[in-house]
Short mmCIF file of the C-alpha atoms (twelve columns), coordinates in Angstrom:
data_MODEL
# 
_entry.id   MODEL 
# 
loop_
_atom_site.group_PDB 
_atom_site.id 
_atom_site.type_symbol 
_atom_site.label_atom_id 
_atom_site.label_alt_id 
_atom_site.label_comp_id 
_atom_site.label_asym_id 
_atom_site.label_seq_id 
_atom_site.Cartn_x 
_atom_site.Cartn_y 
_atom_site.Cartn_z 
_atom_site.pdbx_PDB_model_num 
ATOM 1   C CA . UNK A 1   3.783   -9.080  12.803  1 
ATOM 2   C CA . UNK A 2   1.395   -7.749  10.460  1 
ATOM 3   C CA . UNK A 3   1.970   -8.844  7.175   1 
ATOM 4   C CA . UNK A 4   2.407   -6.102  3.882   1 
ATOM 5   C CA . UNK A 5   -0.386  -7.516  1.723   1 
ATOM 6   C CA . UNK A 6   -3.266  -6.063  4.227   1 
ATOM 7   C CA . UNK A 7   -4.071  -3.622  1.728   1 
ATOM 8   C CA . UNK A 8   -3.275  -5.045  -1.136  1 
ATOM 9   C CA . UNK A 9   -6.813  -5.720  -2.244  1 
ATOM 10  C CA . UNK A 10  -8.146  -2.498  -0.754  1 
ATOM 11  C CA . UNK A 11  -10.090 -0.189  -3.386  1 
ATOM 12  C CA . UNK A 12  -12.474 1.794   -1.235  1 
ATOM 13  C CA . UNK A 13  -11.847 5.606   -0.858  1 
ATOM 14  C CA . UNK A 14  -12.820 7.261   1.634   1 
ATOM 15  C CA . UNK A 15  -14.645 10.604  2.171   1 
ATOM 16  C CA . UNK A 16  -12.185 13.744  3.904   1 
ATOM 17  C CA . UNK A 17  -14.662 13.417  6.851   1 
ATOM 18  C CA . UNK A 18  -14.152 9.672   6.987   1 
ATOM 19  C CA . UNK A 19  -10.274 9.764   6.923   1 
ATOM 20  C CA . UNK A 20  -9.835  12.376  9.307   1 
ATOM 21  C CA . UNK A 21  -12.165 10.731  11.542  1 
ATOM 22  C CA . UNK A 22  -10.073 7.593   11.286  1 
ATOM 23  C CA . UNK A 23  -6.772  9.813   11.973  1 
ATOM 24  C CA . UNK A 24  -8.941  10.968  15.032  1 
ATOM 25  C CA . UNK A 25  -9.287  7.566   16.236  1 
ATOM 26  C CA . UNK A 26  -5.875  5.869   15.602  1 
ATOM 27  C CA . UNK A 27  -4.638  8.747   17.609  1 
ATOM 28  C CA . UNK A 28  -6.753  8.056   20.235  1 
ATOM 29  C CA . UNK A 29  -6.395  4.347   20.474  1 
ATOM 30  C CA . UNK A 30  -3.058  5.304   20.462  1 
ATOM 31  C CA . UNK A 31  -3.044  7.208   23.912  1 
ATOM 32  C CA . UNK A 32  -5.188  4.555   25.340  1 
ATOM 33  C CA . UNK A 33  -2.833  2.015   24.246  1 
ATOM 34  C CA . UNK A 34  0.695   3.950   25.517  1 
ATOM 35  C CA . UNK A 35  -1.433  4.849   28.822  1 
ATOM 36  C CA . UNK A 36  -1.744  0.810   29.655  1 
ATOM 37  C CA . UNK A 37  2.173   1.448   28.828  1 
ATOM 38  C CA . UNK A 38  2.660   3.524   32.350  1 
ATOM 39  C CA . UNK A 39  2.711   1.023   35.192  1 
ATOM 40  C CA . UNK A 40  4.897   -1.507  33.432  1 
ATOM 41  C CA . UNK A 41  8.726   -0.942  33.509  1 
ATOM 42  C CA . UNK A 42  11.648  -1.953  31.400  1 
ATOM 43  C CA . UNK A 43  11.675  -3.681  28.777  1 
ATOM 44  C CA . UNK A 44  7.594   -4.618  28.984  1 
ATOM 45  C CA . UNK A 45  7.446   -0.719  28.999  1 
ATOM 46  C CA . UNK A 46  9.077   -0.438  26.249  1 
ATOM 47  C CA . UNK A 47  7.755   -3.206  24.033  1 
ATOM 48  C CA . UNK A 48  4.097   -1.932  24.879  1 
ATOM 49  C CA . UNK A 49  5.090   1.725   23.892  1 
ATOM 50  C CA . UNK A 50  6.530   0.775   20.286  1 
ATOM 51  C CA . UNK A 51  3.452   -1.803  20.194  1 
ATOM 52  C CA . UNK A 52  1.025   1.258   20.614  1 
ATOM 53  C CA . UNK A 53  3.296   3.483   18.062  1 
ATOM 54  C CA . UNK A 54  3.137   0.649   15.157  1 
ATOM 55  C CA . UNK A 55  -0.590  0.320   15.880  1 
ATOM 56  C CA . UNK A 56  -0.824  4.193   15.756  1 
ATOM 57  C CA . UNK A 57  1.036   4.064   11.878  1 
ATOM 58  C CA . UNK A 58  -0.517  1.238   10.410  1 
ATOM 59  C CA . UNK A 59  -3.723  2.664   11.078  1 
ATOM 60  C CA . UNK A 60  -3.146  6.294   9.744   1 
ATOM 61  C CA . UNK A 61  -0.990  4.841   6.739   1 
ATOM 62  C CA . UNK A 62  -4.120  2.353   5.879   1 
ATOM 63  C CA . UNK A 63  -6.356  5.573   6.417   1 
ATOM 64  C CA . UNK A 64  -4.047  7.717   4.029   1 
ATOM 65  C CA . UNK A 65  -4.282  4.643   1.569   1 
ATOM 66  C CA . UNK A 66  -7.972  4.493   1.284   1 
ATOM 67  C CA . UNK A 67  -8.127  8.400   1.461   1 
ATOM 68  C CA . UNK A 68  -6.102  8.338   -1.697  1 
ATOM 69  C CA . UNK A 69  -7.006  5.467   -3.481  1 
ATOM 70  C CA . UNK A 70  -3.782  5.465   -5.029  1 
ATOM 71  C CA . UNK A 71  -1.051  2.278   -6.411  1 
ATOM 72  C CA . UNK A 72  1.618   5.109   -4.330  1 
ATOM 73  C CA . UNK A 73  -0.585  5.500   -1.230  1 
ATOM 74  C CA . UNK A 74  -0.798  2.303   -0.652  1 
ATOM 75  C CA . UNK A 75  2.775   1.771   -1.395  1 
ATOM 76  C CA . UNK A 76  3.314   4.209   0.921   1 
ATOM 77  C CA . UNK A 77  0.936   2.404   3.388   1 
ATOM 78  C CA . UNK A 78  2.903   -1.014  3.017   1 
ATOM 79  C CA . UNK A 79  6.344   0.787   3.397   1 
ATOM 80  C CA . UNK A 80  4.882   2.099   7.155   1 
ATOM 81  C CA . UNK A 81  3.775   -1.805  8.145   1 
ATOM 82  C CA . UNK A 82  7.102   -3.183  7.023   1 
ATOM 83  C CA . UNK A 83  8.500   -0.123  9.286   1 
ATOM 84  C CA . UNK A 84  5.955   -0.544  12.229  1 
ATOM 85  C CA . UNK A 85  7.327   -4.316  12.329  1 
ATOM 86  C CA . UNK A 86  10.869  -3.305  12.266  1 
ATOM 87  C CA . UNK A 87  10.279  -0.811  15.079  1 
ATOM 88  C CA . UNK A 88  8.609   -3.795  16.892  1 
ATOM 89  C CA . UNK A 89  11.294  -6.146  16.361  1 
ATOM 90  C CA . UNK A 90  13.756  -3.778  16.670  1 
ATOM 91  C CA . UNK A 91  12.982  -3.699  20.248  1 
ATOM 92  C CA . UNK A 92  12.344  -7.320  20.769  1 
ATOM 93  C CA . UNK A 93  15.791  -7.544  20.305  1 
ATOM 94  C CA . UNK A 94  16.769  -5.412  23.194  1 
ATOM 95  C CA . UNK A 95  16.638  -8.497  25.361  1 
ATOM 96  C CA . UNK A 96  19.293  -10.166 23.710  1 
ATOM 97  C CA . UNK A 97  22.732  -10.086 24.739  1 
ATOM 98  C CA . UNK A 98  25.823  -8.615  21.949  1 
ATOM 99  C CA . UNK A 99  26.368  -10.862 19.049  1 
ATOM 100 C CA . UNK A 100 22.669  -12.534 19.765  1 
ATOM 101 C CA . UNK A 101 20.999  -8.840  19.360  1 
ATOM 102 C CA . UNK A 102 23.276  -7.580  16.539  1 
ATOM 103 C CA . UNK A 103 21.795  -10.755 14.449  1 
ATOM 104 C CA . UNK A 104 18.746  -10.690 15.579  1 
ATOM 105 C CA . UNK A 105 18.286  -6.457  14.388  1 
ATOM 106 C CA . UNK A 106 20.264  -7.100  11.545  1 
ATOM 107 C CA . UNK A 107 17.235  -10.245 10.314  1 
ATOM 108 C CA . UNK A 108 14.642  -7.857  11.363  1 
ATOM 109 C CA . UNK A 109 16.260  -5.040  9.395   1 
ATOM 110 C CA . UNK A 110 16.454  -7.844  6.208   1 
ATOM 111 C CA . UNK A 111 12.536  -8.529  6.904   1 
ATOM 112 C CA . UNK A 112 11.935  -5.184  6.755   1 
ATOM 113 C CA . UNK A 113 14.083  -4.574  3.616   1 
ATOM 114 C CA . UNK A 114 12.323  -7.745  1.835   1 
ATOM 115 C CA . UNK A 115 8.860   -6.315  2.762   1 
ATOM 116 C CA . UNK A 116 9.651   -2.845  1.571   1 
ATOM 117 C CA . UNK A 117 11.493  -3.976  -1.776  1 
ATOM 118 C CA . UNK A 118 8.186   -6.813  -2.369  1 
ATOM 119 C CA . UNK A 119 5.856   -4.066  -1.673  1 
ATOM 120 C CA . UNK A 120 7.528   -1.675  -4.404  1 
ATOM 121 C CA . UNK A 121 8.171   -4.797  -6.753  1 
ATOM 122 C CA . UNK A 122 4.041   -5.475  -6.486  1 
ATOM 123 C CA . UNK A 123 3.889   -1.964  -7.612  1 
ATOM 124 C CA . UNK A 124 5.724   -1.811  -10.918 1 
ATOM 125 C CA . UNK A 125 4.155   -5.378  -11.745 1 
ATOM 126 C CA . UNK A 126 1.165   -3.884  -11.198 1 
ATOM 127 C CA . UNK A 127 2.153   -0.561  -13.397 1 
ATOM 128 C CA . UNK A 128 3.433   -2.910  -15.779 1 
ATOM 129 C CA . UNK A 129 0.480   -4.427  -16.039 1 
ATOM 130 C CA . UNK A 130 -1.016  -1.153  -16.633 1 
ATOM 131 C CA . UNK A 131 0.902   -0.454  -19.255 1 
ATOM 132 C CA . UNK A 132 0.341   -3.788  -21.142 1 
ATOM 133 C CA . UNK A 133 -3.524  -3.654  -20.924 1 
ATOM 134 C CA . UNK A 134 -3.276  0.082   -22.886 1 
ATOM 135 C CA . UNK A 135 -0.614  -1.300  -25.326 1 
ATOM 136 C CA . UNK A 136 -2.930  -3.654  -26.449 1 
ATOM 137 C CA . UNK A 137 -6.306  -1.489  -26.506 1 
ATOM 138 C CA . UNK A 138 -4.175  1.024   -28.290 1 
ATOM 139 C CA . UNK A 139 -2.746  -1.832  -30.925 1 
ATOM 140 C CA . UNK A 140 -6.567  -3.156  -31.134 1 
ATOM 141 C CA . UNK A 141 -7.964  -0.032  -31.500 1 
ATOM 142 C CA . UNK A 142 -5.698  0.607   -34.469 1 
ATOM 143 C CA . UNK A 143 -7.048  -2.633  -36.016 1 
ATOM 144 C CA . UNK A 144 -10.323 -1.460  -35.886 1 
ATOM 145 C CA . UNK A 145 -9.697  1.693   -37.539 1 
ATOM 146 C CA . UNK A 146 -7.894  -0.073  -40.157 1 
ATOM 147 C CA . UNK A 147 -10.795 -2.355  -41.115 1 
ATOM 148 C CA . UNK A 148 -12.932 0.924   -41.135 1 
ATOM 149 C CA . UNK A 149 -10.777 2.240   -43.634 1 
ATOM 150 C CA . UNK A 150 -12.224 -0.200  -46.158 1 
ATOM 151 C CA . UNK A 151 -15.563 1.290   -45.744 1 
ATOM 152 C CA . UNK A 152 -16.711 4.063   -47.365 1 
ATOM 153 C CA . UNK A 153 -19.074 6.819   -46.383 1 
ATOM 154 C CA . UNK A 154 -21.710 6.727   -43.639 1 
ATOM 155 C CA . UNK A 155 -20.697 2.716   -43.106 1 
ATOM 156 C CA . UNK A 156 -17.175 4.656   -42.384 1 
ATOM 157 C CA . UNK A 157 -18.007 6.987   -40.134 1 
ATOM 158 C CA . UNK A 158 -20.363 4.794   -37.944 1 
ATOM 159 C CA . UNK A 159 -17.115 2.411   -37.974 1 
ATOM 160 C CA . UNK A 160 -15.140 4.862   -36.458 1 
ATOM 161 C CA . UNK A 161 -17.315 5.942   -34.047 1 
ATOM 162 C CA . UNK A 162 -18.106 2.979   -33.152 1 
ATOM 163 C CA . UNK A 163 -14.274 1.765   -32.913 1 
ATOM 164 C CA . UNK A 164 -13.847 4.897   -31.283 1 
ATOM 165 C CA . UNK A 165 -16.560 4.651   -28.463 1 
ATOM 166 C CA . UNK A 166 -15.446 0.712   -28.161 1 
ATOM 167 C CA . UNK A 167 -12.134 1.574   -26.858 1 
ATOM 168 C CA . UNK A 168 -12.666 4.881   -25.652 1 
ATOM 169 C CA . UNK A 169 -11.219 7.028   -27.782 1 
# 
């Protein structure tokens, strides 16, 4: 399985050309991949034909992420690899027999719940963050105005635009 934090540290955007390109191409690996898929039957058949799906999501999901550049993107992004590995263990279980499958979709459907609910959790930590970092510019860009109020005059103004050009106001 491919884990949720692959994109965690991505940053890079990409151009429109770029991302549709790399649409392009994850939908062409993915015909290549599901026609290695036709000789095989059963259960092989199947496992290579969700195999070549979840390769064909993560790929356009990471593409959409570095398209947008966005916290939600690549929420979004993290959300379809904790699905593509459901799908994948989802049929992995097919092998099993009654109680043994109902478990073993029910933990991959708890995996996939974990990854989704860690993914969005990394998200509003990371907003939160967000949040506190501007809180505190704001509070210490308050301070410096204050201290320019004891200044009078020119030494005043060049305070303030000084505070103001400090903390990008």
């Amino acid at each position: 399985m491919l884990a949720f934090g692959q994109l965690a540290s991505a940053t890079s955007t990409q151009t429109r050309a770029e991302y549709s390109a790399a649409v392009d191409r994850a939908s062409v690996e993915y015909k290549e991949a599901r026609a290695k898929c036709e000789p095989l039957v059963g259960h092989d058949k199947d496992m290579c034909v969700v195999d070549a799906q979840a390769v064909e999501k993560r790929a356009k999901a990471s593409a959409e992420a570095n398209y947008k550049g966005t916290a939600k993107a690549r929420l979004d992004s993290q959300i379809a690899n904790a699905d593509a590995d459901f799908m994948i263990a989802k049929v992995g279980c097919e092998t099993k027999a009654a109680q043994e499958k109902d478990v073993c979709v029910k933990e991959a459907k708890a995996t996939q719940v974990r990854l989704v609910a860690d993914a969005k959790a990394h998200k509003t930590a990371v907003d939160a963050r967000a949040d506190a970092r501007e809180d505190t510019r704001d509070a210490q860009y308050k301070v410096a105005l204050a201290k320019c109020d004891a200044l009078a005059g020119t030494q005043k103004d060049a305070c303030v635009t000084s505070a103001n050009s400090a903390y990008g106001k």
